[in-house]
Phi, psi and omega in degrees: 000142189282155190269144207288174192245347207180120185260087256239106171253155185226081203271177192332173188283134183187114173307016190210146205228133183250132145247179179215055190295007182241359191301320213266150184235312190295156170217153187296172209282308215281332157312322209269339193275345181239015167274114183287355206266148172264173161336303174289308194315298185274345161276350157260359146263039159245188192244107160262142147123317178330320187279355186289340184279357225232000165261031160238059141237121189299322210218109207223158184227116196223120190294181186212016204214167182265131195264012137262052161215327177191140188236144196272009213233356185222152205293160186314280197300354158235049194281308205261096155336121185241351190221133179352302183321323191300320190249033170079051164065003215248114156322053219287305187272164175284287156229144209305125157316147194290182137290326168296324165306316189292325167326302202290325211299315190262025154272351162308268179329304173307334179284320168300330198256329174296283187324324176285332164289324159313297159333289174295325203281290174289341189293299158329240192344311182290320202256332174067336200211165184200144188230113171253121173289088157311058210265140194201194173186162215244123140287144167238005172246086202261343169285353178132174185277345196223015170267182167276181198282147174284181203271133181283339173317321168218063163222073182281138179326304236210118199241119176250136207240123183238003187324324179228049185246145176279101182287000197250326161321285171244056151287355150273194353270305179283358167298293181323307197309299180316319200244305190317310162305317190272348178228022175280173222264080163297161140329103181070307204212178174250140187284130157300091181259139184210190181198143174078336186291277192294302230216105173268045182077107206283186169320327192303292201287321169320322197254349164260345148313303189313307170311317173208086176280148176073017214227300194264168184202105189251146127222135179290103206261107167252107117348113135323139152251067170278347131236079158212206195224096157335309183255353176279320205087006176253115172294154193247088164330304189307318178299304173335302195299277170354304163319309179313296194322315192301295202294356174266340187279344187271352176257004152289312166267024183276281167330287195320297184287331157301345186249010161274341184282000000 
């Protein structure tokens, strides 16, 4: 039996939902065998340590696969890197995946987004409204290991992406999120929360606006990865925890405020 693409818990009745859909690193054998990329190359464009974030939701989605094997974050006709371009410049193949690859991959993908409709779909029915924490995270030393950091002026720790949520709809809901995160007690300093500044938001959240408008509400949450080391993978737990720590202060009035609208 094939190893799961995606892990779904479907926890107490609760209007609000966390994923961590770029968190996953494995590919099935026949991907792994036409991949040029080593190990490190492709974890750091993935979000690792984002499912440790994803129990302060009753009801949480954790991709289990890798977005050089299908990326759940980009629309059907570009899920499979097919050209550098696709990937940050990055020679993803030895040589172009067949059509049989490319097919199972995005019958994957279809399937994860059929679930995902389910999910929300009964959530919807209990709740009449719903909120998805869409959690994710950015690189900022993209020059190298031993250059600076890029300008934090437009790299904020914490970028929340609404480009395509009605904002005049759930506006408590990105208020809320924006002063709840700015202002818990972080370690040394209060997190630089902004919007719209890096990331308006990838496909995941497009398509659950599209689905069900004025009903879901995604946001798209990117993380700095100020804590880890990007190009190593070695994490600053206590910073990991901390996030956590943030994103539980934000889901009780995060709840409040869906259930004033």
């Amino acid at each position: 039996m094939a190893d799961p693409a995606w892990q779904i818990v479907r926890g107490q009745p609760s209007p609000l939902v966390a994923t961590a859909i770029h968190d996953g690193h494995a590919v099935r054998e026949q991907v792994a065998a036409l991949l040029a990329l080593d190990d490190a190359t492709r974890r750091r464009e993935e979000d690792p340590f984002t499912s440790r974030w994803v129990d302060v939701a009753p009801t949480r989605i954790v991709g289990l696969r890798s977005r050089f094997e299908f990326d759940l974050n980009r629309p059907r006709q570009q899920a499979v890197y097919l050209r550098p371009e696709d990937a940050w410049g990055l020679e993803v193949w030895k040589r172009p995946p067949g059509p049989e690859l490319i097919a199972r991959s995005l019958e994957i993908y279809d399937g994860f987004y059929r679930e995902v409709h389910a999910v929300l779909s009964e959530l919807i029915r209990r709740h009449g409204k719903v909120v998805v924490l869409d959690l994710h995270s950015y690189n900022h030393r993209r020059e190298g290991p031993e250059r600076p950091p890029a300008d934090p002026r437009a790299n904020p720790e914490v970028n929340l992406g609404t480009g395509s949520l009605d904002r005049k709809r759930w506006a408590p809901i990105v208020e809320t999120a924006i002063a709840t995160l700015s202002e818990y007690d972080f370690p040394g300093h209060h997190l630089d929360v902004r919007e719209n500044v890096k990331f308006q938001g990838g496909h995941f959240v497009q398509w659950i606006h599209q689905t069900f408008p004025r009903i879901v509400c995604g946001l798209a949450i990117e993380f700095k990865k100020t804590f880890m080391d990007e190009w190593t993978g070695e994490p600053d737990l206590e910073h990991v925890k901390a996030i956590r720590q943030a994103l539980a202060h934000a889901v009780g009035p995060l709840a409040e405020a869906l259930g004033s609208l």
